[in-house]
N, C-alpha and C positions, 0 to 999 in steps of 0.2 A: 286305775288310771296309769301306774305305771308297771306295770305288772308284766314283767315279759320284755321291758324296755332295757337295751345294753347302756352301758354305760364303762367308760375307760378312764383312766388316771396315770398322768402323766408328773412327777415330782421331782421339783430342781432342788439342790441345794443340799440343808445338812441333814443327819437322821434323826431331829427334832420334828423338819418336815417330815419324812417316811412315817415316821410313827405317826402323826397327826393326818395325812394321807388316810394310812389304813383304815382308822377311825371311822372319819370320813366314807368311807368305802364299808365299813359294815354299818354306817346308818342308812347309808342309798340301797343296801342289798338286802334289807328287813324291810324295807317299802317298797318288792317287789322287784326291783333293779337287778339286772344279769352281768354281774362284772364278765368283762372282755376284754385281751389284749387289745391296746392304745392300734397296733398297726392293724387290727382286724376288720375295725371301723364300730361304729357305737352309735346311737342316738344323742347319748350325752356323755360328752368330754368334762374333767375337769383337771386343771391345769392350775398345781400348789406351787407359788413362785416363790424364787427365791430373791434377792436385791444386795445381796452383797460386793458383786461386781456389775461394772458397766456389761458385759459378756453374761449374766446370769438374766439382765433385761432384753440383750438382743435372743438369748436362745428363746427364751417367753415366746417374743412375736415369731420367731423359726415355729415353735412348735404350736401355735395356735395356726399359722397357715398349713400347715401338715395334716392337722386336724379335719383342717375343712375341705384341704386336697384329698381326703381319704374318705370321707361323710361329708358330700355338701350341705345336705340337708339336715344336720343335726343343730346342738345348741351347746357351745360354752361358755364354762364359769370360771375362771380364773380365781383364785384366792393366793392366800400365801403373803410375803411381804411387799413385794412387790407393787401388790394391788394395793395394799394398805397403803405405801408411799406416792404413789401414783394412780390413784381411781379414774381420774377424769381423763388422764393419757389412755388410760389402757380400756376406758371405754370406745373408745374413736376409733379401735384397731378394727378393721372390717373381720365382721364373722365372730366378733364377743358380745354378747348375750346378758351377762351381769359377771357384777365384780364383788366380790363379798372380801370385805376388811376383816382384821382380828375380831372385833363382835363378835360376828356375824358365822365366820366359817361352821360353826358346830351345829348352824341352824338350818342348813344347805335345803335340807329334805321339806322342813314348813316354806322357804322361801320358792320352794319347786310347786308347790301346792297353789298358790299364788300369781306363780308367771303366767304374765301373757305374751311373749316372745314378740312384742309389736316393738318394744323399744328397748334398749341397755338399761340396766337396771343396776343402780350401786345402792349397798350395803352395807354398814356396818363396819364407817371406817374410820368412827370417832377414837382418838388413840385415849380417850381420859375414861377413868374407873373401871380400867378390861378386867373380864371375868377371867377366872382359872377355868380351863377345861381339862379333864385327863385324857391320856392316849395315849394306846399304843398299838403298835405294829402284831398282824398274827397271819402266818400262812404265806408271808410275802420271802423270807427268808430263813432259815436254819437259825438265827437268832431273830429275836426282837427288841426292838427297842421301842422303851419304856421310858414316858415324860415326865418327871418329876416338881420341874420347875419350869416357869417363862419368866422374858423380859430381864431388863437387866441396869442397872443403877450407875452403872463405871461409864464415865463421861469421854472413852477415850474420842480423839477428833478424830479419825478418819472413820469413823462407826456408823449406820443408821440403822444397828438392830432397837437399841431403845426408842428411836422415831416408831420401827415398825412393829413391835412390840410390847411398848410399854415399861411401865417400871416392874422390877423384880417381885415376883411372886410365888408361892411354891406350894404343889399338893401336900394334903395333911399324909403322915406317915402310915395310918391304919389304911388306906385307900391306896397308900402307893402299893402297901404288902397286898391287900387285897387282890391288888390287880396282877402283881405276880406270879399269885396264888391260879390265877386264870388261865395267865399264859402258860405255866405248869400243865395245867390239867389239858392242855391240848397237844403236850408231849414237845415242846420247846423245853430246849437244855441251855441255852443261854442268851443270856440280857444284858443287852447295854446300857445305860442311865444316863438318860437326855436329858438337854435343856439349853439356855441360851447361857446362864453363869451356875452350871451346880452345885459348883463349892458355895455359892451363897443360899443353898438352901436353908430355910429357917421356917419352925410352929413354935410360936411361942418360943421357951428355952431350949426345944429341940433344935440338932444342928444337924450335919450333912452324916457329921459320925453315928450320928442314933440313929439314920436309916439306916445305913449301910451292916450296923448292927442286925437290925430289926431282918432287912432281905436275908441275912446270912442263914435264918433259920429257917425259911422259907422253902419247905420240901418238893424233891421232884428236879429243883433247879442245879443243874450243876456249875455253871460257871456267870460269874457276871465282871463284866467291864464298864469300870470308870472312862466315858467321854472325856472329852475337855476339861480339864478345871485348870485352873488359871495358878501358877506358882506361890503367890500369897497367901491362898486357901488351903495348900496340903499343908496339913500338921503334921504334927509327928504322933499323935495319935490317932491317923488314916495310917500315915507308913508303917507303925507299928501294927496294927489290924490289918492291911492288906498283906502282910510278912508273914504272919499265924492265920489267917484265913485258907479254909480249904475250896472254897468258892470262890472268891475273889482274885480275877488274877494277877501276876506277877506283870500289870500293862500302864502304864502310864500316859497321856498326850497333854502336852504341858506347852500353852503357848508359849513363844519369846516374843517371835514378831519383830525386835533387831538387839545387836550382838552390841549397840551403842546405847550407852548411859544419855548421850545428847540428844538421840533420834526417840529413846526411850519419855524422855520429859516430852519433848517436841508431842508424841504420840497420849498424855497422858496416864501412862503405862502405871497401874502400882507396885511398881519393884524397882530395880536397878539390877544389873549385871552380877552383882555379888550375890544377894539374896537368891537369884538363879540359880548359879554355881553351885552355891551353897544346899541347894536344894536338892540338885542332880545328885550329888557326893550323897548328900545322907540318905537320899533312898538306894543307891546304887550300892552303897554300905551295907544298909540291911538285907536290902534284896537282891543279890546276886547277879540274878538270874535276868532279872525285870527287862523289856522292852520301854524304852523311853521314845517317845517322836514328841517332835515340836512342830510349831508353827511360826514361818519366817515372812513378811511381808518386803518389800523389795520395791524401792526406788520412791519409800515416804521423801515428801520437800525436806529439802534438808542435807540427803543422802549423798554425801561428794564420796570421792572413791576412799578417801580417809576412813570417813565413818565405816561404808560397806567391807571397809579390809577391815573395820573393825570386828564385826560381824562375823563376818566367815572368818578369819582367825579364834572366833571367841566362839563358835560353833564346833570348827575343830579341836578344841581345847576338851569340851564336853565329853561325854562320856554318854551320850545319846543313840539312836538306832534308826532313824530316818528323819526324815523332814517334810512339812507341806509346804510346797511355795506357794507363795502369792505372790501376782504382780498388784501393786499400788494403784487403785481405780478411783480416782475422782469422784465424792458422792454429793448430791446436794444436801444445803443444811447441814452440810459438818464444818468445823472449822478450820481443820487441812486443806478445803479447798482453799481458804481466804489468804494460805500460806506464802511466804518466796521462797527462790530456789527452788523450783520443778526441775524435778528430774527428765528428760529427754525418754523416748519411748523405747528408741536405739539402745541406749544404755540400757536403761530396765530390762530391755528381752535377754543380753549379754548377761545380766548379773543374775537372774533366773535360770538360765543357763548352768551358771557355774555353780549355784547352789544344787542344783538338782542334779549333776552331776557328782556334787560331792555328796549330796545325801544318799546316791547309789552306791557308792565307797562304803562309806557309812553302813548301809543296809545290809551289803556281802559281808562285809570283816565281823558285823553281827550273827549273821546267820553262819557264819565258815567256823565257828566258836563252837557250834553246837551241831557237827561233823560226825558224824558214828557216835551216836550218840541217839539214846530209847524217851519217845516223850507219849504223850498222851496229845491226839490230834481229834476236834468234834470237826468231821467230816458232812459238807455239803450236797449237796442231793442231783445237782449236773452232772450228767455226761457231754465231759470235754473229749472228744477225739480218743475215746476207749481210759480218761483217764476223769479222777475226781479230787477237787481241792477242800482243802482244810485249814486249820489255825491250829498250832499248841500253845498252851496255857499260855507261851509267851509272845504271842502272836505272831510266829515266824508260819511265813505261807507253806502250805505241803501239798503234794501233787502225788497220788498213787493209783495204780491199776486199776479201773471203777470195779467196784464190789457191791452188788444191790445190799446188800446186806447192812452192809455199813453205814447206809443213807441217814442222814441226821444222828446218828451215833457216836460215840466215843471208842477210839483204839488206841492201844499203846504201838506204834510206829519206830522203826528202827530208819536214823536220818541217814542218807546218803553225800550227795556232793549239791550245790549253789548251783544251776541252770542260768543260761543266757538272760531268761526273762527276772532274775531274782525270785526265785522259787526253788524250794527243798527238793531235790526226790527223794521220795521214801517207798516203805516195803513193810507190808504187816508184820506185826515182830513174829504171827505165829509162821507166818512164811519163812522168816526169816529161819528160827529154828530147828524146821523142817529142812533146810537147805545143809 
């Protein structure tokens, strides 16, 4: 029935989507299904949304008419948070087919079995007793990433991933190894560790420490990076175990979200500005070497230019290595919107502006550190304009001569000079010794 039939995916958002995407994508491709690039055109589209920003809902309906500009005659599915938040909206959009909620996504392929493409079909978008599904990414990138946990219990107000998500829940540890054990055997050298709160992973008296334990012996893999975890959750026996780990790297991304103790309660936030600080110092302490990036949110109610100078002084202060901005998007059901004091949209763009600006300060004076100087870089598998990028351990971007050889590989790289775009050049060190 479907045998022969394309099918393409389209994925917004974080790499907790990607990984659950991929998934997704080898259970359509074991029932027959011929993945195809999204612009090549397909029978069936599916389209994993993301809901974090106002702009993460308008690209959804962008890319659902793109879809149908490219295959009129096809059929999609939307899933994702998105849909979860909004089924009966994102039913109504001309040219969607069915919308499958958190339930439901894992079930895509029985619910295909099923359609009779006469009417929109919603799915699966009760948020109460969600199941765990595992996933993770294979074959889409030089690393994978791998889901460990969903949903999430921190009540911050400008939020709706626990609306689209649910309450925190987290895969048992022998399944999460096993499954690395997979991506292993397919010649993946390194994993990322997704979720929506990972530091809140918990089995029973197991914590986020016992995995990451457990992954470390995990053969075949060489490198794995901690996602997001939230400041409150690194102990100092993660920082001490990512310090002596020879897998684990030297990377951290550590929301702030604002640089104000006021904006910080206003938001929920469990921390304060010091326990930050405080945090940056001790890993920076042990770990030398480490990449630090944050996450800054920009223009929450509240934000007069006092607070945001609080911010970006208290960001300067840090000892960090880039930044995510965000501008501040209104969601429903949170209690930020019910706020006063809205920030103006004018401001917002300006103060986005100048954090992003500084965060590229920020990211050279990083990368200018580590100048003639030999790292180890797992090299990605494009040809960019006769040239191929990479990451070392400490996540500083690298750019060298494409080399087939080197495709999904590890080399020791001798570092050059910072480029216009914030990118390394480098030179294979055996080149280099040759010269």
């Amino acid at each position: 029935m479907f045998v022969g039939k394309k099918v393409a995916f389209y994925t917004l958002g974080c790499k907790l989507n990607f990984s659950e995407t991929s998934t997704i994508s080898r259970q359509l491709t074991d029932m027959g299904f011929v993945k195809t690039e999204f612009n090549s055109g397909a029978d069936l589209f599916v389209i994993n949304t993301c809901s974090v920003t106002e702009n993460a809902n308008k690209e959804c309906r962008r890319i659902i008419r793109k879809a149908k500009k490219i295959s009129p005659k096809s059929s999609v599915i939307i899933t994702g948070c998105y849909a979860q938040l909004k089924p009966e909206s994102i039913s109504e959009i001309e040219g969607v087919d069915m919308v499958v909620g958190a339930n439901e996504k894992f079930n895509i392929p029985k619910l295909l079995k099923n359609f009779n493409n006469k009417v929109t079909e919603i799915h699966g978008c009760s948020i109460n007793n969600l199941d765990y599904f595992s996933s993770f990414s294979l074959n889409d990138r030089t690393r994978s990433f791998l889901k460990i946990q969903d949903g999430c219990n921190y009540p911050c107000t400008y939020c709706t991933i626990p609306l689209a998500r649910g309450r925190s829940r987290s895969d048992n540890i022998n399944n999460i190894v096993l499954n690395a054990k997979k991506i292993s055997q397919q010649g993946i050298k390194e994993i990322v560790l997704t979720g929506v709160n990972i530091g809140d992973f918990k089995q029973k008296n197991l914590r986020f420490i016992d995995l990451i334990k457990q992954l470390d012996m995990v053969k075949g893999i060489e490198r794995y990076r901690i996602s997001s975890i939230e400041p409150n959750l690194i102990t100092d026996e993660i920082i001490d175990f990512v310090k002596k780990s020879q897998k684990f790297m030297p990377h951290f991304h550590i929301p702030l979200q604002s640089g104000s103790d006021n904006i910080l309660r206003l938001m929920k936030r469990r921390y304060n500005t010091e326990l930050y600080r405080d945090k940056i110092k001790k890993i920076k302490e042990e770990i030398p070497n480490v990449c630090i990036g944050a996450d800054v949110i920009v223009g929450f109610p509240g934000e007069d230019d006092i607070e945001f100078n609080n911010t970006f002084n208290f960001i300067k202060s840090l000892n960090i290595s880039y930044l995510h901005v965000f501008s501040y998007s209104e969601r429903e059901n949170t209690k930020a919107i019910l706020m006063q004091n809205k920030v103006p949209k004018q401001k917002i763009s300006e103060r986005s502006k100048m954090l992003r600006i500084l965060s590229s300060k920020l990211q050279r004076k990083f990368y200018s550190n580590y100048e003639s100087t030999e790292h180890n870089v797992l090299f990605e598998q494009d040809n960019k304009e006769g040239y191929m990028y990479g990451f070392t351990k400490n996540y500083i971007k690298v750019k060298a001569p494409f080399n087939n050889e080197l495709i999904k590989s590890s080399s020791n790289v001798f570092l050059n000079k910072v480029d216009s775009n914030l990118i390394m050049k480098a030179e294979i060190k055996e080149l280099c010794i040759q010269q």
